[in-house]
N, C-alpha and C positions, 0 to 999 in steps of 0.2 A: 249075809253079805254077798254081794256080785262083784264082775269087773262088767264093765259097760264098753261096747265098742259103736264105734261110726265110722262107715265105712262108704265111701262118693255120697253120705247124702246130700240129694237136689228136694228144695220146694218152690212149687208155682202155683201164684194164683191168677188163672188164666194166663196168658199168654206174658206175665211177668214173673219173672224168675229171682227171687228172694236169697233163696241158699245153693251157691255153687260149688257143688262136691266137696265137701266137709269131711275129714277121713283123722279119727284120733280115737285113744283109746285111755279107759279111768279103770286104775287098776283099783284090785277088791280093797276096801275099807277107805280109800282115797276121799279127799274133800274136794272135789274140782270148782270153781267157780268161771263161770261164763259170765265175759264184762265185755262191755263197746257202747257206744252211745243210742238212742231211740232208732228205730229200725234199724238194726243190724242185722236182725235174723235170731237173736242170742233166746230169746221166748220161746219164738215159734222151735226150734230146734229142741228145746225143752218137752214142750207140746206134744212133739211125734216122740219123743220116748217114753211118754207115759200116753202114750196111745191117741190122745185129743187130737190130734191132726195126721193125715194121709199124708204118707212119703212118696214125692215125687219118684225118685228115685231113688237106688243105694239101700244098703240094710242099716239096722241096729240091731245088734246080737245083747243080752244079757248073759251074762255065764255062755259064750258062745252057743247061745242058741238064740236063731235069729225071730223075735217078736215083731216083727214087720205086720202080718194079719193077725197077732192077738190080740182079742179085745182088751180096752184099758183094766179092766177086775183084773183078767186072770197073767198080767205082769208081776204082781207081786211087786209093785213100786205104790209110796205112798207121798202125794203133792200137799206140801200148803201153800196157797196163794197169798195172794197181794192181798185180796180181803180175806177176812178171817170165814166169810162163808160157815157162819154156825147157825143151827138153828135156834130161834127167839127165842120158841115155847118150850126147848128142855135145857134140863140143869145140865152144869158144869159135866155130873158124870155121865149122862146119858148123851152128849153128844160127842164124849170121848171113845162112847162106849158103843154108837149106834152100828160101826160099820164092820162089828164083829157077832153085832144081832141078826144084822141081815145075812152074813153067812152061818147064821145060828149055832154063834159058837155057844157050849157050854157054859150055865152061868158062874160057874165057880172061877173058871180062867177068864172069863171076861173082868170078872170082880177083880181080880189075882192081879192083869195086865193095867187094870185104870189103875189102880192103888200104887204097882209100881212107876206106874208113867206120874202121874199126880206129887209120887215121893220126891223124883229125878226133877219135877218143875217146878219147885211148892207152888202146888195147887191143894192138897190134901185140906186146908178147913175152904176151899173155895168150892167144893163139889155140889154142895147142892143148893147154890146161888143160880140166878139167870144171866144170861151174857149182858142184858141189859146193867146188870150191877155189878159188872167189872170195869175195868180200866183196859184202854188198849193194849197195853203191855200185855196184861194179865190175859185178853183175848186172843192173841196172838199165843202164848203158851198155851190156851184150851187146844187150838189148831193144833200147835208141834205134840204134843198129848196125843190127838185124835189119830195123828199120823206114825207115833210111838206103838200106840196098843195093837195095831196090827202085824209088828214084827216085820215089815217090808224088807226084801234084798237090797232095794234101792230108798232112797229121802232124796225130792228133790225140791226146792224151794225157788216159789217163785217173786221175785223181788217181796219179802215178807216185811222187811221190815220201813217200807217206804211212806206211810199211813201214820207213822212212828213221831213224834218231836224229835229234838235233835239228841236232848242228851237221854231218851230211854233206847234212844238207837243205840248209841254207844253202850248199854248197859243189856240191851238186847244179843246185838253181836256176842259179847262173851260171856251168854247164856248158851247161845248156839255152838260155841268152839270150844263148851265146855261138855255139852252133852254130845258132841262129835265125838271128843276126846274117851266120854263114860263110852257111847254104844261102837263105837269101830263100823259104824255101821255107813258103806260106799252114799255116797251125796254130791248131787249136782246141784250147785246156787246158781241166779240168775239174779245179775243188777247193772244198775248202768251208774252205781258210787263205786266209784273205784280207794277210796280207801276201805270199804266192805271186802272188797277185793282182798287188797294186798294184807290186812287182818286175819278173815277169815283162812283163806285157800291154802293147802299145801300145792299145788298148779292152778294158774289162770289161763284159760283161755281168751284172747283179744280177738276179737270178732270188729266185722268193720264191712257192712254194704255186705254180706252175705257170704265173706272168705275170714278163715281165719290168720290176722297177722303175726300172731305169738305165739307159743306154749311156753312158759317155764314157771319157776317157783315165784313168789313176789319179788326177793332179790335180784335174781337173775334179770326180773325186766325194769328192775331199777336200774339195777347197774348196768347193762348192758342190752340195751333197747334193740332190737334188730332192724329199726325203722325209725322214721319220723314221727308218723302215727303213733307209732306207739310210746317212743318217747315224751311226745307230748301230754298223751292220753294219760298215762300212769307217774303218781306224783301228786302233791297238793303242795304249795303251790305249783301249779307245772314247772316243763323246763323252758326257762327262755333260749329262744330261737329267732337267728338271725342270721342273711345271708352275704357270704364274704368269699377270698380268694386265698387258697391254699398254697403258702410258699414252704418248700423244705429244702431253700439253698447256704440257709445260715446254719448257725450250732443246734439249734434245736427249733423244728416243726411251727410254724405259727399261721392264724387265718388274719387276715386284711379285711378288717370290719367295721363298719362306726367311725371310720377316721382314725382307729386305731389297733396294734396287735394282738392278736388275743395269744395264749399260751396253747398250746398242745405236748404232751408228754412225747408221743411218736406215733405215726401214721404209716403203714406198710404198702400201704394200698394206694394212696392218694398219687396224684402227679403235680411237678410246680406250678403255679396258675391255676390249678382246675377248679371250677365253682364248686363251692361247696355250701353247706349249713351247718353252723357250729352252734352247738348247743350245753349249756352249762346250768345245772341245776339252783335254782337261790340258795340251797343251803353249803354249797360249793364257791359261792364268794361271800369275802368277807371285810371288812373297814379296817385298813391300816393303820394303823398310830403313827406310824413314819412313814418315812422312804418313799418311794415315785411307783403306783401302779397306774390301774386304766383311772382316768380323773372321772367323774360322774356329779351328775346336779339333783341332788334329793328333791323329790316332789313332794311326797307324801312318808310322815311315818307314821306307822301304827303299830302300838304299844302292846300288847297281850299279856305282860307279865312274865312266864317263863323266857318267852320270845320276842323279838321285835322286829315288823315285816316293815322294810324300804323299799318304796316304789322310787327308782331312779332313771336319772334319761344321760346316754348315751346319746355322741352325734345323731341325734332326734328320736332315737330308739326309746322306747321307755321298755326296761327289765327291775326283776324283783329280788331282791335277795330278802335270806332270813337268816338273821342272829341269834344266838345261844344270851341273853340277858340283852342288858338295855343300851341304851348309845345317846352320847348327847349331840349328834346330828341333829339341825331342824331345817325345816324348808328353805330351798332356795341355796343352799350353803354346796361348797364342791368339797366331796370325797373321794379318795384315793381304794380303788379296789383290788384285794388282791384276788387272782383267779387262781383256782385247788386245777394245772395244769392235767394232773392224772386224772382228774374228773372228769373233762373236756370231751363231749361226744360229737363226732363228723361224720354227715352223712353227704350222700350225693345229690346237687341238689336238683338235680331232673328225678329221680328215681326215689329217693329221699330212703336209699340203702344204706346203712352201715358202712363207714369205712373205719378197719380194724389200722 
């Protein structure tokens, strides 16, 4: 196991600059995962610490020692990618087994390391089948196998499971957060699902256009977004956002929104009048049975069973809440909503900062 550090790194291709000074660090045995949307930088930054691409600038140190000119072998980090990348014409064990041939390791330990990698994934009756006569799922574990038997300081995964259907994803994922959990062994993931994210990671990094906008654990950027971006970003369904005017001259804090007030628990930071964006997550309102909240005109529901997701419109706004069971709301019909005030997130709405 390693700690991984970055430190200003810059990447350019030619005269366009990708990654602008990047500087964080993943302590030993840590699960990090790197999230943000299609060119963020969140790959290519992967890329240069397992050697496959030139650093502009800045270092990456392993175990503080900086691997800048090591070639990608002799890092001691092991990648699976987004394809499983095996070869056709050998069995299950031999291409778990190949990349400790070729440093010609001894055949007992090679044996010794498939068998255990094989045990940790049941693979063990799949070994001397061809990739051809497996299932993606089951292809994908030859991969995290092949990247096992080497015994890497680092695992870093590159979107693995996106090739996936939906529900061997889900069933993938906590195969992965299960064998984190067996090897302790330091792992940067790379994806642009951010419920991957917030599952797998003990920290997320939020990447965005080539800076990064967050670090903290999943909670932390639930609950307390340090931006716009990234409030919106992080969450399924996201948070609804809309923009309104910050009064704090009555008993308690409210925004001027939709033709209507919204709640806010308290605001330190804010001034009276000042624009802002208030932002409330769907699982943070909810359908009144009594009494006066914000009124709303159900467009759409959608039933799931455990949950039920209402698409509703506000003074033209259309936001989304989501309920714990079912509701006999139907289209077209006005509902009373209540807003979880302490939920209530205000950012600025030029800068789209935090306001505490």
């Amino acid at each position: 196991m390693a700690s991984v550090s970055f430190r200003n790194i810059e990447k350019s291709f030619g005269k366009t600059k990708i990654i602008h000074g990047i500087s964080f660090d993943i302590q030993d045995g840590e699960f990090v995962v790197l999230v943000g949307p299609s060119g963020c930088g969140k790959s290519t930054l992967l890329r240069m610490l397992a050697g496959l691409e030139e650093i502009s600038g800045g270092d990456i140190a392993v175990d503080d020692k900086i691997v800048n000119d090591l070639e990608s072998k002799d890092r001691d980090i092991a990648m699976v990618f987004q394809s499983y990348a095996l070869y056709p014409h050998m069995t299950v064990r031999d291409n778990m087994a190949f990349s400790l041939k070729l440093r010609k390791a001894e055949a007992a330990i090679t044996n010794e390391r498939v068998a255990k990698a094989a045990k940790i994934l049941n693979l063990d009756v799949l070994l001397d089948r061809f990739p051809r006569e497996l299932s993606g799922g089951q292809r994908q574990r030859v991969a995290m196998g092949r990247a096992i038997v080497r015994d890497p300081k680092v695992f870093l995964f590159d979107e693995p499971l996106s090739n996936l259907d939906a529900k061997l994803r889900v069933s993938m994922r906590a195969e992965i957060k299960a064998l984190h959990q067996r090897l302790k062994t330091t792992t940067v993931y790379v994806t642009h699902d951010q419920i991957e994210a917030m599952t797998l990671a003990d920290r997320i990094v939020v990447m965005h256009d080539g800076i990064i906008e967050q670090i903290g654990t999943p909670l932390e950027l639930f609950d307390r977004p340090g931006n716009l971006f990234v409030a919106q970003f992080i969450g399924s369904p996201s948070m609804n956002v809309f923009e309104g005017k910050l009064r704090t001259t009555g008993d308690k804090p409210v925004v001027e929104a939709l033709g209507v007030n919204w709640p806010v628990e308290r605001v330190t930071q804010g001034v009276d009048g000042q624009a802002v964006s208030y932002g409330i997550r769907p699982g943070d309102i909810s359908i009144m049975e009594s009494g006066q909240g914000v009124p709303a005109k159900v467009i759409v529901v959608e039933p799931t069973g455990a949950e039920t997701e209402l698409l509703l419109e506000v003074g033209g706004t259309r936001i989304v809440t989501v309920m714990h069971g079912r509701t006999d709301a139907k289209p077209d019909s006005i509902v009373q909503l209540h807003i979880n005030a302490n939920k209530a997130h205000i950012f600025e709405a030029q800068t789209g900062r935090r306001l505490d």
